[in-house]
Structures are given as structure tokens and as C-alpha cells.
N, C-alpha and C positions, 0 to 999 in steps of 0.2 A: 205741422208740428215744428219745433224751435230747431237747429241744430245743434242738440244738446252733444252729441259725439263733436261737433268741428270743435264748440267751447272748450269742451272738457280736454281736448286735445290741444289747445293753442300751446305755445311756446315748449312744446314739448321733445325732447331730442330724438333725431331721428335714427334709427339702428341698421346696424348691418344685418346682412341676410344670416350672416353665420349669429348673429346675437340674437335676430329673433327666431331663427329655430329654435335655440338653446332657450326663447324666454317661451316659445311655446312646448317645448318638451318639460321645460319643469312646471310650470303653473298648470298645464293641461292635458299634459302627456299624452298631446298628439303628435305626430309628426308631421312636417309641413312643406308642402311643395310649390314651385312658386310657376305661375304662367309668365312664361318669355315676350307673349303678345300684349300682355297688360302692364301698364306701368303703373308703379305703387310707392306709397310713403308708408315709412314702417313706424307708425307713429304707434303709442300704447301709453295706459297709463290704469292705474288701479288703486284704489283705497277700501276702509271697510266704515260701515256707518252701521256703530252699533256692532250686533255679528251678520251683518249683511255685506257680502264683497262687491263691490262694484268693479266691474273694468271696461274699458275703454279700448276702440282698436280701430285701425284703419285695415281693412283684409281684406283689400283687391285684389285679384289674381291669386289667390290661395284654394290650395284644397289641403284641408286637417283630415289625418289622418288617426283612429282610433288606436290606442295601445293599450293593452291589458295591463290592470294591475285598478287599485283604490287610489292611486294620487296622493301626493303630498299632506301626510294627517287625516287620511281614509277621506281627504273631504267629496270624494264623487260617492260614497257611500252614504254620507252625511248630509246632502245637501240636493236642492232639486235647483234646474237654473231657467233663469227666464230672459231672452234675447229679444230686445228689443231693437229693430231697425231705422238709420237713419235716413240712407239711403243706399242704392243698385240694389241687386238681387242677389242673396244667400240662397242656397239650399242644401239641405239638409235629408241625407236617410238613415234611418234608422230602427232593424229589426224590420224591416220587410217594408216598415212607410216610407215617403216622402212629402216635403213641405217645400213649398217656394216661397220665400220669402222677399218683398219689397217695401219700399219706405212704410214706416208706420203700422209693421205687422209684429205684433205679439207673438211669443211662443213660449210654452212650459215644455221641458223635457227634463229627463232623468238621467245624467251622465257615468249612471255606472252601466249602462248601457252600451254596448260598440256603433256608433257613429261614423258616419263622414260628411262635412262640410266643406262644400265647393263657395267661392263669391266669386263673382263677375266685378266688371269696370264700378270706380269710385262706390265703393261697399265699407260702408260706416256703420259700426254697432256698439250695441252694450249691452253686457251680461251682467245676470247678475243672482249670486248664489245665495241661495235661502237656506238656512237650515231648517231639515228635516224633522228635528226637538224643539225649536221654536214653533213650526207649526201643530204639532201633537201639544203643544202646552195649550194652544187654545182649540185643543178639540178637534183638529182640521189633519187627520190619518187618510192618506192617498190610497187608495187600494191599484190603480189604474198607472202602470208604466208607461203608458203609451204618448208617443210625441199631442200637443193637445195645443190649439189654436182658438184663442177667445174670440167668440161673436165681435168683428169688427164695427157690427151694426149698433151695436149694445152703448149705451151715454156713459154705465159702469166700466164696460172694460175702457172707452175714449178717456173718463176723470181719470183711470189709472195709469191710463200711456202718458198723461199729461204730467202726474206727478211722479212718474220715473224720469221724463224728459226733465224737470227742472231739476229733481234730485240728483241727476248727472251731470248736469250743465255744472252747476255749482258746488257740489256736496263735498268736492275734496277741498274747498277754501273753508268750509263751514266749522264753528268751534264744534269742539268733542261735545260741550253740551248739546248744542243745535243738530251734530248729527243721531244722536243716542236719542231724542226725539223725535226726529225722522223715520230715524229705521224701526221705533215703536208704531209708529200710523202706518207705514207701509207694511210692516208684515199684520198688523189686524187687516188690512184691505186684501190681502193675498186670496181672502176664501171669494174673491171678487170672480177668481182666475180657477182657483182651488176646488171648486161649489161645479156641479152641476145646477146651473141656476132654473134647469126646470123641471129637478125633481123633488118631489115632495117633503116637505121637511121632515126629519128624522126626530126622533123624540130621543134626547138629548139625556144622560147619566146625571147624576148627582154633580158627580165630580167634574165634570165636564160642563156642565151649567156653571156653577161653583166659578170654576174658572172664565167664564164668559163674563159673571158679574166683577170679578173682580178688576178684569179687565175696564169692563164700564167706568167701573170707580177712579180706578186711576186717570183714565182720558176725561174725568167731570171732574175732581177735584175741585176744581177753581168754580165752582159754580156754588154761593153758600147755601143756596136753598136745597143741597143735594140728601136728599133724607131716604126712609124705607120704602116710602108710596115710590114716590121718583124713579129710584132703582126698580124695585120691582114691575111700576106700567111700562118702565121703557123697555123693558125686555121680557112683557108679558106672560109675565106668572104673579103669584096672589104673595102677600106682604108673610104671610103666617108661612107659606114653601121659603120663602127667602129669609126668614127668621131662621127656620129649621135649617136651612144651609149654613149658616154659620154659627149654630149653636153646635152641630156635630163636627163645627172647624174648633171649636175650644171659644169662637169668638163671637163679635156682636157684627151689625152690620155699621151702624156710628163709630165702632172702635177700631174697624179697617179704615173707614174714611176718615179721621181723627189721624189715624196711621200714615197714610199718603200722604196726608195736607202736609203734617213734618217732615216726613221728608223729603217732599217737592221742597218745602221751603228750606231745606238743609241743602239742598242740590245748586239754588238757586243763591244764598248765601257764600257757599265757598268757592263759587266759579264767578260771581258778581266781585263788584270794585267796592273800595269803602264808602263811596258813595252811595251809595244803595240805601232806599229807604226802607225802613222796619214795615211802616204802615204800609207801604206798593206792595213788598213781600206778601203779608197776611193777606192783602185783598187777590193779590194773584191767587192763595190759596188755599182760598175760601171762607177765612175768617171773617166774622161778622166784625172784627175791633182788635186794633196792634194791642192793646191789653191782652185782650183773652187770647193772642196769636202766644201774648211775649210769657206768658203763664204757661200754656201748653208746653212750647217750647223749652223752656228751662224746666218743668217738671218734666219730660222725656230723657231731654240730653244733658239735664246737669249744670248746663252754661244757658246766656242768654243769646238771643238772637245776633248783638253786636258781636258778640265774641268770634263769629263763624264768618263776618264779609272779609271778603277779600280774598280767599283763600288759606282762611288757616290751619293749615296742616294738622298742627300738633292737637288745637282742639276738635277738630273731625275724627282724629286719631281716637282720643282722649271721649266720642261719643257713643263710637265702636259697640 
């Protein structure tokens, strides 16, 4: 695996000890103590992508320590975190487990939890906190507190280590648009981690399905042949159950995806340069013809497509 932590750490300043207790008391309200035999660079760094927090850390010769309380904006009550290693060996107890951790091992846990994390020599990682409303929107309610280690054997959980490794390496240089589409693919892949992948599938709510398709919809947009058959075999249920799901939404299933397409293409207008061509636009999303893109468009928002490159504020504003 890359050394997405050394990356994401390069030219980053380095702190005093008195600065990173204090940066580890407030972001994580542990307290932190340092081993005299191990020597260490207090390197750190964190951004968020989408509402995903990423951080970055060098934490050799450390033991955190757990402190009571929700954290900064409830967010250990808010959020489940998943650490991914770069290298040396973390570990971790918590409520009676233990986990050892080295290069390349995944881990879920729940940080409203009391904790303690030790690391040994050259221990490089990244966390990174999920909200706990973003996974309940697509259906994915934890019932299980307990610390929880994905099958390393598994090629699903390997794709997912692989796109946290690059989404850290890189993600804090990435535009707001490119990361706000990141953090969409990685929290649908969570149920990767999130799933007991071998128990029986659950027969899924209304609403709950509902929301799965709609999800689909938005990740195919760009696809024009995306119709009712489409949606419905790729997520295996009959075209007349998926009619009925969004006639008791008020809506159609053409008129969500009609939906998207503009405003992928409103997304991609106001964050693009004026160069940007009308017809690349519609074909990114989905449209069969920069006509019937440039129609849709100004019957939704009022204004035509040109009006929107570049970033214009006031008519984004003005589409509200």
C-alpha cells in the first residue's frame, strides 16, 4: 500500500509536545503521553471531504488516553471512526477488547466509547470520522458497538483500503468539488465495512429501498440510457415496486433523474471556467443533445446554461 500518511504529511510543521497535547485534547479529548525511549515527529494534518473528517498523524511513542465527555460538537456521539494504518504497530482497548494493529489493517470503532491507544516505533495513520446520519440515510443502522476488523482476506475490504490510501495521500489538495464527490463514493462503500458480509440479506423498508434507488440514480446520471427497467434490474426488484416507490414520493422515476442531470449540470457550470462547453456539460449528464440539455435547463432554473459557467454567483443565487 502507498504511503498515503508520509504524502499527506510532507511539508507539514512540526509541533511541540506542549502543542500536541493541547491539539490532541481538543480535537480528541484524550490525553496524551509520550514514550522517552521512542523518538517522534509530531507531524498532523486534517481536512474534511464533504462531511467526512480526515486526519493525518505521526504517533510514535504515544499512549491516548480516553476522557469523558461527547467532544467538540457531540461529534463522538455523531460519528463512527475508521483507522487506517500506515505503518508500526498501534493498539488499541476498548470495553474489555483488544486489537493490534499493523501496516495495512483496517479498523471500525465507536469513540463514544472509553479507549486507550498505545503505538510503537515509526506508527503512521489516518482516521477518519463518518457520520453516523449519513450512514442511517442510506439505510446502514449499526446495532454493534464493538471494536470490528474487516476480513483482510476479503478484495472488497483491499478496493476500500486502497481508496482511503489515495483519498489521503491527496484529498486535502483536491477542489471542494472533487472532494464532495469523493466523500459521496466512499460513504456508499462504507456498508463494505458496515455489512456483516455473510449474513443473509435483510428485506429492506419502503423507505429504505427508496433511498437506495435514489442513491443509484444520482452515481448513473451520466449514463443516458438510464431508464425504469435499468434502475429497477440493477437493484433487483420489478419496474411496477419501483413506479409505486415514487408515486408515494409525490414523484416519477424520469422526474428524479431529469432532477439530477440539472443539477450535476448546475454543479458543474458554476465550479467550471467559461471555457467550458455546453454540449461536454449535457453529455457528462446524460443528455441525449446540448438542445434538449439547453431546454431542460432554462425551463428549471430560468437562465440558460451559459449564464451559470464560471462561477456565477448571483445567478446560482437567483436559481435557489
Amino acid at each position: 500500500m502507498m504511503h498515503f500518511a508520509t504524502e499527506a504529511l510532507r511539508n507539514k510543521h512540526i509541533q511541540t509536545e506542549e502543542e500536541w497535547r493541547d491539539f490532541v485534547s481538543r480535537d480528541w479529548s484524550m490525553e496524551c503521553a509520550f514514550d522517552c525511549g521512542v523518538g517522534h515527529q509530531l507531524l498532523a494534518t486534517s481536512w474534511f471531504m464533504g462531511d467526512l473528517r480526515f486526519e493525518v498523524a505521526d504517533l510514535s511513542g504515544q499512549q491516548w488516553t480516553w476522557k469523558p465527555g461527547p467532544g467538540v460538537d457531540n461529534w463522538r456521539r455523531n460519528t463512527l471512526v475508521i483507522f487506517l494504518i500506515e505503518s508500526g504497530v498501534i493498539e488499541l482497548e476498548q470495553d474489555g477488547a483488544a486489537a493490534t494493529l499493523t501496516a495495512g489493517s483496517l479498523l471500525l470503532f465507536d469513540p463514544s466509547i472509553s479507549y486507550t491507544q498505545t503505538s510503537g516505533r515509526n506508527s503512521r495513520g489516518m482516521t477518519l470520522r463518518v457520520s453516523k446520519a449519513s450512514l442511517e440515510k442510506r439505510g446502514k443502522v449499526l446495532s454493534s458497538h464493538q471494536m470490528f476488523v474487516p476480513n483482510p482476506a476479503s478484495p472488497d475490504v483491499t478496493l476500500l483500503k486502497s481508496l482511503l490510501a489515495g483519498a489521503t495521500a491527496y484529498g486535502e489538495q483536491c477542489s471542494s468539488y472533487g472532494r464532495t464527490l469523493v466523500a459521496e463514493h466512499l460513504t456508499d462503500l462504507m456498508e463494505i465495512i458496515s455489512d456483516d458480509l455473510t449474513a443473509p440479506k435483510r428485506v429492506l423498508s419502503s423507505d429504505v429501498m427508496l433511498r437506495k434507488v435514489k442513491r443509484f440514480i444520482e452515481r448513473n446520471v451520466g449514463n443516458e440510457n438510464l431508464d425504469p427497467d435499468t434502475v429497477a434490474n440493477s437493484l433487483g426488484i420489478s419496474r411496477r415496486y419501483l413506479t409505486r416507490l415514487f408515486e408515494r414520493d409525490g414523484s416519477s422515476v424520469m422526474r428524479y433523474v431529469l432532477q439530477q442531470r440539472l443539477e450535476r449540470a448546475k454543479r458543474i457550470l458554476t465550479s467550471g471556467g467559461a471555457a467550458l462547453r455546453v454540449s461536454d456539460v449535457a453529455w457528462q449528464c446524460g443528455f441525449v443533445s446540448a438542445a434538449h440539455f439547453s431546454r431542460a435547463f432554462k425551463k428549471q432554473y430560468g437562465r440558460s446554461p451559459t449564464d451559470f459557467q464560471g462561477g456565477d454567483a448571483d445567478a446560482a443565487h437567483r436559481a435557489q
